[in-house]
C-alpha positions as CSV (number, residue, x, y, z in Angstrom):
1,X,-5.7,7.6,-12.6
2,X,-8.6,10.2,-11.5
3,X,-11.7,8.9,-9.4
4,X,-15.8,10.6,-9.3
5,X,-15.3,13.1,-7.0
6,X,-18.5,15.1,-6.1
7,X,-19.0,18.0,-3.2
8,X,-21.5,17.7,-0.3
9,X,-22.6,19.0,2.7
10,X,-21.4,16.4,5.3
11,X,-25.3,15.9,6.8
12,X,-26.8,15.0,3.4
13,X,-23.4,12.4,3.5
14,X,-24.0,10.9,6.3
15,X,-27.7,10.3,5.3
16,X,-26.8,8.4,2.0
17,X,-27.5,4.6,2.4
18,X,-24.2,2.7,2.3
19,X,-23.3,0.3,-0.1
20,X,-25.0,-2.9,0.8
21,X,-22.7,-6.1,0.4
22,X,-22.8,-8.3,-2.2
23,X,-21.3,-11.9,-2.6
24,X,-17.8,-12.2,-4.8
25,X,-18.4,-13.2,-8.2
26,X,-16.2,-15.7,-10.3
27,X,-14.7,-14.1,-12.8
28,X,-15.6,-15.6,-16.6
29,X,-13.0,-16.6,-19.4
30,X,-14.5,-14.0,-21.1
31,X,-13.5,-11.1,-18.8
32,X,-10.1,-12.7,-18.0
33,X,-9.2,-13.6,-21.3
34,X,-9.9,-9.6,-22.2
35,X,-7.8,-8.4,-19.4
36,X,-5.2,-10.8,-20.4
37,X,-5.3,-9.2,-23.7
38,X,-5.1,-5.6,-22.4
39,X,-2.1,-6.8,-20.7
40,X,-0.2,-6.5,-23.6
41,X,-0.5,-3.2,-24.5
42,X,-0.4,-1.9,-20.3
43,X,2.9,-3.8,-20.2
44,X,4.4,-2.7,-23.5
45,X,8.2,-1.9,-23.0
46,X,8.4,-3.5,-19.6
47,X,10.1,-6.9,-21.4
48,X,8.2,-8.9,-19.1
49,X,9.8,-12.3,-17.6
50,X,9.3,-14.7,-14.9
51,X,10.1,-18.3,-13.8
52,X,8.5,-20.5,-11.6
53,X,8.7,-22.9,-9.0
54,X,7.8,-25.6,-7.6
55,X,4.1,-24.9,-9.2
56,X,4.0,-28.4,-11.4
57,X,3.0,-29.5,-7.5
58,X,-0.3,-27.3,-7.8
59,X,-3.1,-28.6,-9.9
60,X,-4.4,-26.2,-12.0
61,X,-8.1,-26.8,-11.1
62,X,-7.0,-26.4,-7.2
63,X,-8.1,-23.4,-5.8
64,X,-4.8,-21.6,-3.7
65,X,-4.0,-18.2,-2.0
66,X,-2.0,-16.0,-3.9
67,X,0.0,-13.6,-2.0
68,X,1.5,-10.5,-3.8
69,X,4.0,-7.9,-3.3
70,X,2.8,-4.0,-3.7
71,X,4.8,-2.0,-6.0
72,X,3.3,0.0,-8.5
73,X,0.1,-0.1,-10.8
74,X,1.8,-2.6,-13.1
75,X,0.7,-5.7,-10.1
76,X,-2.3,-6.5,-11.2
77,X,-1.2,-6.6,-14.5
78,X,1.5,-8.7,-13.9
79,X,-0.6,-11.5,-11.7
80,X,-2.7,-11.9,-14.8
81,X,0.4,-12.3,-17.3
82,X,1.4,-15.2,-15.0
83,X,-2.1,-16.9,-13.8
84,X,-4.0,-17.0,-16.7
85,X,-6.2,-18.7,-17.4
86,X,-6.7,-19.7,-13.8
87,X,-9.8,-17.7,-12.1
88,X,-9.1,-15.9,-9.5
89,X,-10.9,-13.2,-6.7
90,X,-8.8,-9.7,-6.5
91,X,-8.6,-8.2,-2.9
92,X,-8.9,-4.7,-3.5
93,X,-9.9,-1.3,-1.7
94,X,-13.4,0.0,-1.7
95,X,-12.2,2.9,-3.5
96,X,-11.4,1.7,-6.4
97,X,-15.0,0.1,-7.1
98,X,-16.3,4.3,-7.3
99,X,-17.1,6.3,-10.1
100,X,-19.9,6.2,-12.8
101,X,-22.8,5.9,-10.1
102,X,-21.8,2.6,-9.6
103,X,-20.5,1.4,-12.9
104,X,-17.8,0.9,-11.7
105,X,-18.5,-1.2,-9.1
106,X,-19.9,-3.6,-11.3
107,X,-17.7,-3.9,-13.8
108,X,-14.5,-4.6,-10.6
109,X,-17.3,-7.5,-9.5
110,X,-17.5,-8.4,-12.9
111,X,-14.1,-9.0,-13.0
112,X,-13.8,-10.9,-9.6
113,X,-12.6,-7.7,-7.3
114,X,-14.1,-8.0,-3.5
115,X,-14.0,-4.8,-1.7
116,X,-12.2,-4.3,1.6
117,X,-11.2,-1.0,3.4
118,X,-7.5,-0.6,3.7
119,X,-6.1,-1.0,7.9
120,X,-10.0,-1.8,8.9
121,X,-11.3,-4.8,11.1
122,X,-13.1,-5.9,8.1
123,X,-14.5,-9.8,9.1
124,X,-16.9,-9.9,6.4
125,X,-13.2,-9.7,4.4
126,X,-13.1,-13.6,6.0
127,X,-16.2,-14.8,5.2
128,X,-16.0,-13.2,1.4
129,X,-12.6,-15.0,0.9
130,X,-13.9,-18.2,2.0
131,X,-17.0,-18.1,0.0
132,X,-14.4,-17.8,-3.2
133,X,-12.4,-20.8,-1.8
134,X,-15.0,-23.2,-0.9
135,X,-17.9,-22.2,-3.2
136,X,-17.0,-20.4,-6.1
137,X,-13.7,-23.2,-5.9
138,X,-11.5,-20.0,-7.7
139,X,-8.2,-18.8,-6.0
140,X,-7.4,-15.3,-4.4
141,X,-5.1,-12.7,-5.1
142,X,-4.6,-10.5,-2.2
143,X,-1.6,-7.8,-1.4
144,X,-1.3,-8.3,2.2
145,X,0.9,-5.6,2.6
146,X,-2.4,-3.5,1.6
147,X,-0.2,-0.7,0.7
148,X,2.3,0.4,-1.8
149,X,5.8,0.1,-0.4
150,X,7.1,3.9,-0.3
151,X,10.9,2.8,0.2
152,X,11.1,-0.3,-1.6
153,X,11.0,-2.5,1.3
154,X,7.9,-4.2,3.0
155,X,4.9,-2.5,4.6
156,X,4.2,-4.1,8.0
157,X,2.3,-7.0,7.5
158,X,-1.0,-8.6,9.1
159,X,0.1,-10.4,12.7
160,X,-2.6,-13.2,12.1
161,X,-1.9,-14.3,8.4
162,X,-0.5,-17.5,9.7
163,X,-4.5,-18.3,11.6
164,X,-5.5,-17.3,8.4
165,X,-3.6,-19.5,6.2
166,X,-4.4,-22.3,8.5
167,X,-8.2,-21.3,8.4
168,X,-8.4,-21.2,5.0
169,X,-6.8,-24.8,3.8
170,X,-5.4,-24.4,0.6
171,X,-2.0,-23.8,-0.9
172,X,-0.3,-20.6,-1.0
173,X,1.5,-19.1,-3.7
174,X,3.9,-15.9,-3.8
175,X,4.4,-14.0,-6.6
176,X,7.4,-11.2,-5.8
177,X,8.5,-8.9,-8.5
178,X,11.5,-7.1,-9.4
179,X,11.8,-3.8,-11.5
180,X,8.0,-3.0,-10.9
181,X,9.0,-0.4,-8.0
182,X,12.3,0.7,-9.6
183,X,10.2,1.3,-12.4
184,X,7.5,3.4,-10.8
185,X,8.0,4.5,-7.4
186,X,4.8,6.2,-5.6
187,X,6.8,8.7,-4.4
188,X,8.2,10.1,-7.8
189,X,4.7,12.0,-9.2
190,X,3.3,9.2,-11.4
191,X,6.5,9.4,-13.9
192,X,7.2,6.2,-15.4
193,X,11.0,5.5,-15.6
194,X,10.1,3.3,-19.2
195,X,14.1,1.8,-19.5
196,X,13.3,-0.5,-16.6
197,X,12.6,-4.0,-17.4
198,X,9.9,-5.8,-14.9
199,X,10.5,-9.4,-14.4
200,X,8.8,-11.9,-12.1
201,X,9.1,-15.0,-10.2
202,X,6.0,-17.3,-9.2
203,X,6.4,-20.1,-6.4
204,X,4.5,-22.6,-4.5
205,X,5.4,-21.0,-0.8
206,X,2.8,-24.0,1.0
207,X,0.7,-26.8,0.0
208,X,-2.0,-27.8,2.3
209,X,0.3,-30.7,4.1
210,X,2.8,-28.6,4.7
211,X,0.6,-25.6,6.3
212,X,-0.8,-28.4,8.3
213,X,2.6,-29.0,9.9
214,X,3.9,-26.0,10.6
215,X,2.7,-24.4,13.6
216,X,0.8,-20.5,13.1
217,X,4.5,-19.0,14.0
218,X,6.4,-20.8,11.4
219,X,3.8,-19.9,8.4
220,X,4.1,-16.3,9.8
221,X,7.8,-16.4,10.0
222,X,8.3,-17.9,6.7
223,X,5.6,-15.0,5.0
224,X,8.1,-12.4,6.9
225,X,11.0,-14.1,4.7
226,X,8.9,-14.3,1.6
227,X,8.4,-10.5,2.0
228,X,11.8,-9.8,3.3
229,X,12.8,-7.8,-0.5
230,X,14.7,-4.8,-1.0
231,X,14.4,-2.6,-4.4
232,X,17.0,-0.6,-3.8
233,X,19.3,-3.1,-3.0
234,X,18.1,-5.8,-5.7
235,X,18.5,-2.7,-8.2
236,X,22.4,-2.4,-7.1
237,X,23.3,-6.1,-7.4
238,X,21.6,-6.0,-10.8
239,X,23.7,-3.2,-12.2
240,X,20.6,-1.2,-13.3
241,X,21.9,1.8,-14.1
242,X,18.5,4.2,-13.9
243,X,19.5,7.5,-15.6
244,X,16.2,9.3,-16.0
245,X,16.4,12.9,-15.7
246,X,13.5,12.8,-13.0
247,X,14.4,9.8,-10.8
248,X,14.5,12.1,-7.4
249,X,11.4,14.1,-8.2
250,X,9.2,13.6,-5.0
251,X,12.2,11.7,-3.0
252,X,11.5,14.2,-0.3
253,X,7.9,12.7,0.2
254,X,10.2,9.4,2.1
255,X,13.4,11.5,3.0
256,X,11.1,14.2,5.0
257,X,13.7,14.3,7.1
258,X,17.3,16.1,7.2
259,X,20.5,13.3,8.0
260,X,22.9,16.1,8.2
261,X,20.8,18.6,10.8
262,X,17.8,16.9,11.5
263,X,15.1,19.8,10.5
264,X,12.3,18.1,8.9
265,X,10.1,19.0,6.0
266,X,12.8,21.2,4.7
267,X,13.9,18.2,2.0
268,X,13.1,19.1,-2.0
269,X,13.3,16.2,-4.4
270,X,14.1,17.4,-7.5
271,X,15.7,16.1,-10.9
272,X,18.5,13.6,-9.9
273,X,18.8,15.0,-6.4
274,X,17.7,15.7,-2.8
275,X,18.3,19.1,-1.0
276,X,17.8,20.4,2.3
277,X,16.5,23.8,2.3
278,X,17.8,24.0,6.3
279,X,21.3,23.1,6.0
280,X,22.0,23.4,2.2
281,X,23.4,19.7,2.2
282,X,22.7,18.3,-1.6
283,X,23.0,15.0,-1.9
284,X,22.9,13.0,-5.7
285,X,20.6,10.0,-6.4
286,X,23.0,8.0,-8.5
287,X,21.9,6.3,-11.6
288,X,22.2,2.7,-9.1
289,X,19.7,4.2,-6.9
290,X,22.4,4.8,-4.0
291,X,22.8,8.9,-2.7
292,X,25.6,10.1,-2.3
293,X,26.2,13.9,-0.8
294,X,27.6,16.6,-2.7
295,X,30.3,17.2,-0.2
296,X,30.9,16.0,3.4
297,X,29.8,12.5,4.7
298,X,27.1,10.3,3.0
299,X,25.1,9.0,5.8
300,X,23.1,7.2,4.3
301,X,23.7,5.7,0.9
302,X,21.0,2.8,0.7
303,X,17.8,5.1,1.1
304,X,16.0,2.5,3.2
305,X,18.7,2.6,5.4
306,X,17.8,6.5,5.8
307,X,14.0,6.0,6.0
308,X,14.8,3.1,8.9
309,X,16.2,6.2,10.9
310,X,13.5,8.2,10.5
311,X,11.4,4.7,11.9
312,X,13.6,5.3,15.2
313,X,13.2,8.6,15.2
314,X,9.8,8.8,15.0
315,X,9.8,5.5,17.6
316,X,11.6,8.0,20.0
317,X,9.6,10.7,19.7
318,X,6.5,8.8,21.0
319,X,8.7,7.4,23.8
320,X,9.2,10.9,24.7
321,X,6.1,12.0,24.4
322,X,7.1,15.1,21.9
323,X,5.8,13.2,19.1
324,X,2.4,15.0,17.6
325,X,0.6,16.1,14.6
326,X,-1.1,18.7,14.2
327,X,-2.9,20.5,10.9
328,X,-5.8,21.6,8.8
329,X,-7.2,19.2,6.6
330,X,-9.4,19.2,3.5
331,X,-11.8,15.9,3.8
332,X,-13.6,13.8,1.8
333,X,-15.6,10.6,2.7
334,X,-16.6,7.5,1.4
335,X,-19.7,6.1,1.8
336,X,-20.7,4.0,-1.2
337,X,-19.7,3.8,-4.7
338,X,-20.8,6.3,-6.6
339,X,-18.4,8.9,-5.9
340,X,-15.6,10.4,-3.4
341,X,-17.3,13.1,-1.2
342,X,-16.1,16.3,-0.6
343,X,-17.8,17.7,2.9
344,X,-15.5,20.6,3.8
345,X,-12.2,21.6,6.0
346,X,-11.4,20.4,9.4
347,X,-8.4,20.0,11.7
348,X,-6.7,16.7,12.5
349,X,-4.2,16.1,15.3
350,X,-2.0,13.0,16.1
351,X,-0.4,11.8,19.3
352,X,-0.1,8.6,21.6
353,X,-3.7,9.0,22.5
354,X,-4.7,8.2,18.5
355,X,-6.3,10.4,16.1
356,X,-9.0,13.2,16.5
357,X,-10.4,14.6,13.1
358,X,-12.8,17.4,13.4
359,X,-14.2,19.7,10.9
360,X,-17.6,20.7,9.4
361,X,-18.2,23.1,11.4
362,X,-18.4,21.3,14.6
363,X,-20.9,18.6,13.2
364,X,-17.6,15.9,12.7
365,X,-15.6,14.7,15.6
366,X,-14.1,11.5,14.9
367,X,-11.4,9.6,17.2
368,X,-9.4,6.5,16.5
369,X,-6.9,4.6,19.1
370,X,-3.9,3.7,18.0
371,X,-4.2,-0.5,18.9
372,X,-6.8,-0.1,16.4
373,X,-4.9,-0.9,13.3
374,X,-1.1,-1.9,13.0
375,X,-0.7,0.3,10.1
376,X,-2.4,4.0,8.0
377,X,-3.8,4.0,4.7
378,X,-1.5,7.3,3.3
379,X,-0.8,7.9,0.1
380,X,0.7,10.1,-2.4
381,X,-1.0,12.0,-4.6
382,X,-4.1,10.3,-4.2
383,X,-6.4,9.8,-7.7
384,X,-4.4,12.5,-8.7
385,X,-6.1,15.0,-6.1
386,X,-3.2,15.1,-3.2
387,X,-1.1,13.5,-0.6
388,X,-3.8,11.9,1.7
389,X,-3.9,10.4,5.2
390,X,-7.0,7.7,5.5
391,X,-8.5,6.9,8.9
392,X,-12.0,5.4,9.3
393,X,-13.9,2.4,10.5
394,X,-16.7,-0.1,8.7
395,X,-19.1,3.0,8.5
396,X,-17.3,6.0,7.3
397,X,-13.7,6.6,5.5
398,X,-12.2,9.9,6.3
399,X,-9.6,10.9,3.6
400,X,-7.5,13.8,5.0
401,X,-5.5,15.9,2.7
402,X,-3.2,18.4,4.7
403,X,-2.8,21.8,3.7
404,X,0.8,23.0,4.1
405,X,3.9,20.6,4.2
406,X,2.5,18.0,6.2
407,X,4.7,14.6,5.8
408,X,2.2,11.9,5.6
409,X,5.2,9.0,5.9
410,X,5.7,10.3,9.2
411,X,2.5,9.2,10.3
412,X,2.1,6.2,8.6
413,X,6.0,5.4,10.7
414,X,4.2,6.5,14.1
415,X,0.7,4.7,13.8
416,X,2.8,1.8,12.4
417,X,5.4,1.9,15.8
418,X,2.9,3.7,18.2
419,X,1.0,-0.1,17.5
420,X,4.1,-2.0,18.3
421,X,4.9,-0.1,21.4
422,X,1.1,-0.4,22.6
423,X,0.7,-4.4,21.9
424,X,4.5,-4.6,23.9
425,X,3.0,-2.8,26.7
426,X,5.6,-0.2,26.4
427,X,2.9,2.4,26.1
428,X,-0.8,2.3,28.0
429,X,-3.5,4.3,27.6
């Protein structure tokens, strides 16, 4: 999927008005019964299931929370296969509401979207989800994780859902699928691996009595467990046998770094297996989404087990102080919703201090400290321009697309652990 993208000088950016907010909408049968429709022909060939429970205890007037897990494009998709004809608001990012000169945005409000940027103090989020609840009386869908998983597993989640939930009063529901990531991992270029079947399973994880008396810890707890999936691992029990001549393409973009010598951004993902360009070690992603190494030890077979070391490595690193970023960057901006804005090149670094972005020749000097989000917007292969590393506030998003090898799941692993060490007072500024 592409987005507007338009080049600017960064001065006449920062002069644009910003988009002004606007209250939710509730969506109309019209608009969901069309996207229901389209449904059909988005999830062709995916043999869609799911099962339910405990949901005959929700009324079907009752507005509820809907918590979702991130996998691929199909989500949305799938939400409406199951919730129809219920109305419900979609927490989305900002970006996706740009493109026609604000068409776009329209037509997502239409729909019942609310914009939100992605790992941003955002409390007019709050207030916009509570308007849905109380006034429009429709549910919302939100993907806490905010981010696609890149290994299968969860992406840290909010610390403060469980205030939330408590805050907002109404049920909660979960709706995990299975297949959706095996079927289209973000880090394997976009391919579709269509042999995959995508299945789901709806359940009533709270009703309002029940958040009522459980204390902020245990609704936090039980969301952890809720979210507590493996693909790679779910794929393997089910005997899904994946034997698409592709199915490693890009696996470098998680596996950045070398089990067998360590050297990191030397890794090529490529047809059905991963290579280090260092060391020469091959190792085969198997058709039940386990590796196994050409010759020598395996050391890790179950890939998240592999991208959990690179989590401790990367956790040392900032222990030790070595850990640091440090590259030149193409950047873009958004400001409203007409289109992504392209304002030039500039250098961003990386360390225990936070991020500094600078670029435009001298007119951009940005800084962000690392307690100020638990986790990084990064993404691969952004609307089909490039690997991208988002950083930002309520005024200004600053996408960053490295030039050279840069390994932007490395620094979504240190923001993500240089937070945890800084709220455990291991670290201080």
């Amino acid at each position: 999927m592409k987005t507007t993208v338009r080049t600017m000088d960064f001065d006449k950016v920062m002069a644009l008005p910003r988009y002004a907010h606007k209250h939710p909408r509730k969506p109309g049968i019209f608009w969901r019964s069309l996207i229901r429709l389209l449904t059909i022909f988005g999830m062709a060939g995916t043999k869609f299931t799911y099962e339910s429970e405990r949901m005959e205890e929700l009324p079907k007037d009752e507005p509820c929370l809907i918590l979702m897990n991130h996998s691929c494009f199909l989500d949305m998709q799938i939400a409406y296969r199951i919730l129809y004809p219920r109305a419900f608001n979609i927490i989305c990012t900002s970006d996706a509401f740009v493109g026609f000169w604000g068409l776009m945005g329209w037509l997502m409000r239409t729909i019942g979207c609310v914009p939100t940027q992605k790992f941003v103090t955002d409390l007019g989020l709050i207030q916009d989800m509570n308007y849905c609840l109380k006034e429009l009386k429709t549910s919302i869908l939100m993907y806490p994780e905010a981010s696609y998983s890149f290994d299968g597993t969860a992406t840290a989640l909010p610390r403060k859902m469980g205030v939330l939930l408590k805050k907002f009063d109404v049920p909660v529901v979960m709706i995990e699928t299975f297949g959706a990531f095996s079927r289209n991992p973000l880090y394997n270029e976009l391919q579709v691996r269509k042999s995959v079947p995508v299945s789901a399973k709806v359940r009533l994880l709270y009703t309002r009595e029940e958040i009522k008396e459980k204390s902020v810890k245990e609704l936090s707890d039980g969301l952890d467990a809720a979210f507590g999936f493996d693909h790679f691992k779910w794929q393997k029990e089910q005997g899904l046998e994946i034997t698409d001549d592709f199915r490693a393409d890009g696996l470098n973009r998680i596996l950045y770094k070398c089990a067998h010598c360590g050297a990191e951004g030397e890794t090529v993902g490529k047809g059905t297996t991963l290579t280090c360009k260092h060391c020469g070690k091959t190792w085969e992603l198997t058709p039940l989404g386990e590796l196994k190494a050409s010759s020598g030890e395996t050391e890790f077979p179950h890939i998240p087990d592999w991208y959990a070391w690179e989590r401790d490595r990367v956790r040392q690193e900032i222990l030790d102080g070595t850990y640091q970023l440090d590259i030149d960057v193409d950047i873009a901006m958004l400001v409203d919703f007409k289109a992504i804005y392209k304002v030039g090149e500039g250098h961003l670094t990386h360390d225990r201090k936070g991020f500094i972005l600078t670029g435009c020749d001298g007119r951009l000097n940005y800084t962000q400290k690392p307690q100020a989000c638990y986790g990084l917007y990064a993404d691969y292969y952004w609307y089909e321009i490039a690997d991208t590393i988002c950083i930002g506030d309520n005024g200004h998003l600053y996408y960053c697309f490295p030039k050279g090898n840069a390994m932007v799941a490395k620094t979504r692993l240190a923001v993500e652990e240089m937070y945890k060490l800084y709220k455990a007072r291991k670290l201080q500024t």
